[in-house]
N, C-alpha and C positions, 0 to 999 in steps of 0.2 A: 850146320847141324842137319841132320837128317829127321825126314817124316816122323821117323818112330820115337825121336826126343820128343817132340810135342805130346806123346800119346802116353810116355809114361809122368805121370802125375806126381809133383811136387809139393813140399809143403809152404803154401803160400805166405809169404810175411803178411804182420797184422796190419801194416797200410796198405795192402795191394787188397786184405778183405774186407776192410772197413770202405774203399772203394766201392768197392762189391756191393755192398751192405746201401751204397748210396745209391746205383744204378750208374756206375761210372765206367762201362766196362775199357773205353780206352784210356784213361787215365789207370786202371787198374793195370792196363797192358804196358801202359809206358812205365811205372814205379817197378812194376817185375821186370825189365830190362834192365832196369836202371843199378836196381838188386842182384841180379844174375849174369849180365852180360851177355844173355841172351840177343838174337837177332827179332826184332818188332815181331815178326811173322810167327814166331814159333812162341813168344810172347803171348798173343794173341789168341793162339788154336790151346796152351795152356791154359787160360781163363774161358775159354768156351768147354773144354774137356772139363773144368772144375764144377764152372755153372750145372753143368751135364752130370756131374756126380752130386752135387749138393746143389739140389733144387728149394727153394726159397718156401720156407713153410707160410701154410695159407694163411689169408688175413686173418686177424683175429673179429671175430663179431662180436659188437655193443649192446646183447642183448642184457647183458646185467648193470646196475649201475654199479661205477665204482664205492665200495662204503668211504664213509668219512672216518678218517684218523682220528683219533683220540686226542688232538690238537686242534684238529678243524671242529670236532664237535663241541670240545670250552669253548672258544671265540665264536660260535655260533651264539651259543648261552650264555655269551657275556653280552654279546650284540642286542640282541631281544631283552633282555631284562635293560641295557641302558636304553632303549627306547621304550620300553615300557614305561621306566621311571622318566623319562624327556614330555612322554605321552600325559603322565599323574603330575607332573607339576607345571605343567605347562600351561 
């Protein structure tokens, strides 16, 4: 394959992105060969041109708490009232 295969951009299968997704970029590289019959090398400059078009959106910050579900808030209030009542008879 020639230079220029690498440079036009495919559409990656969803194990080669869920790699991706984990920080796996040569395993990503090996499953798109394995997918394509591509050559390692061209492989490779593939998941870098991809990286290079979809850059990893930034962390997200913990400034909010997550709320509590409307499941986590009953067994909260089941919780407290059976120690309350463990607390009153006790």
């Amino acid at each position: 394959m020639k230079q220029d295969d690498a440079e036009q951009l495919i559409e990656l299968p969803e194990d080669v992105k869920r790699a991706l997704g984990l920080g796996r970029k040569t395993e990503a590289a090996t499953l798109l060969q394995d997918a394509t019959g591509m050559g390692l090398l061209v492989a490779k400059r593939q998941i870098e041109n991809y990286i290079d078009q979809h850059p990893a959106p930034p962390p997200v910050e913990d400034d909010e708490p997550v709320p509590y579900s409307a499941a986590q808030r009953l067994l909260l209030i089941a919780v407290v009232l059976l120690l309350c009542l463990l607390l009153v008879f006790l």
